[in-house]
N, C-alpha and C positions, 0 to 999 in steps of 0.2 A: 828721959834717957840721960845717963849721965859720963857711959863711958863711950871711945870712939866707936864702936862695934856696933853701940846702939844707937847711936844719931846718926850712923849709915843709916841704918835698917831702916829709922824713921823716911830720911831723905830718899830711901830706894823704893819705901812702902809710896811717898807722896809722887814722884815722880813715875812708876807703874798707873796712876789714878791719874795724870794727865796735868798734874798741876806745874806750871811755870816757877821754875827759880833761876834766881843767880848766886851763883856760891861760889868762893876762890879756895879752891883745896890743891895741895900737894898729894893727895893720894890717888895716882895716877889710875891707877885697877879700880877704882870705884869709880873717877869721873867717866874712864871708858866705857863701865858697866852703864852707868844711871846714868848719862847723857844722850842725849841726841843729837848736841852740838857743843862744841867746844873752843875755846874764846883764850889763845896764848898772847901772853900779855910780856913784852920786856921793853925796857929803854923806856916805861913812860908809853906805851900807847901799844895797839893791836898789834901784834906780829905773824899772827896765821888764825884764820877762823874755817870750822868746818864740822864735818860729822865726824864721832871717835878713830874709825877707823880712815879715816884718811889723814888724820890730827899726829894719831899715834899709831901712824905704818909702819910700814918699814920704806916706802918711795916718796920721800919727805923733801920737797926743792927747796923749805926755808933755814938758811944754812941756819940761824939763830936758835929755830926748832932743832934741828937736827943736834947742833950741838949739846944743847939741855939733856936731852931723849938720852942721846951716847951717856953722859954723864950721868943721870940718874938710872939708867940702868944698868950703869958698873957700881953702883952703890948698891943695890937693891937686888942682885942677882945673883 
């Protein structure tokens, strides 16, 4: 694969089949698709770990997520 579209595809095709990764992406819609868990990283260490839908809800207590999430999806929306 050589463009973004297709090295989802691959990573959505390997993670359907049960195989474990750790990947850092900005592409929020995919991580929430292809993950089962989700691992927010700032300041140098863990800032909230969980399942997508609790990561990227809408009842988010960690102010540091929360303010990411606001900001990237007035970029993106």
């Amino acid at each position: 694969p050589e463009l973004v579209g297709e090295v989802l595809e691959v990573v959505r095709s390997l993670a359907e089949d049960g195989m474990t990764m750790v990947m850092v992406t900005h592409e929020m819609a995919f991580a929430r698709d292809a993950s089962s868990r989700i691992i927010f990283m700032a300041d140098g260490g863990v800032s909230a770990a969980g399942p997508p839908a609790e990561i990227l809800g809408t009842e988010i207590d960690n102010e540091r997520l929360r303010s990411f999430l606001a900001r990237f999806r007035a970029s993106h929306f």
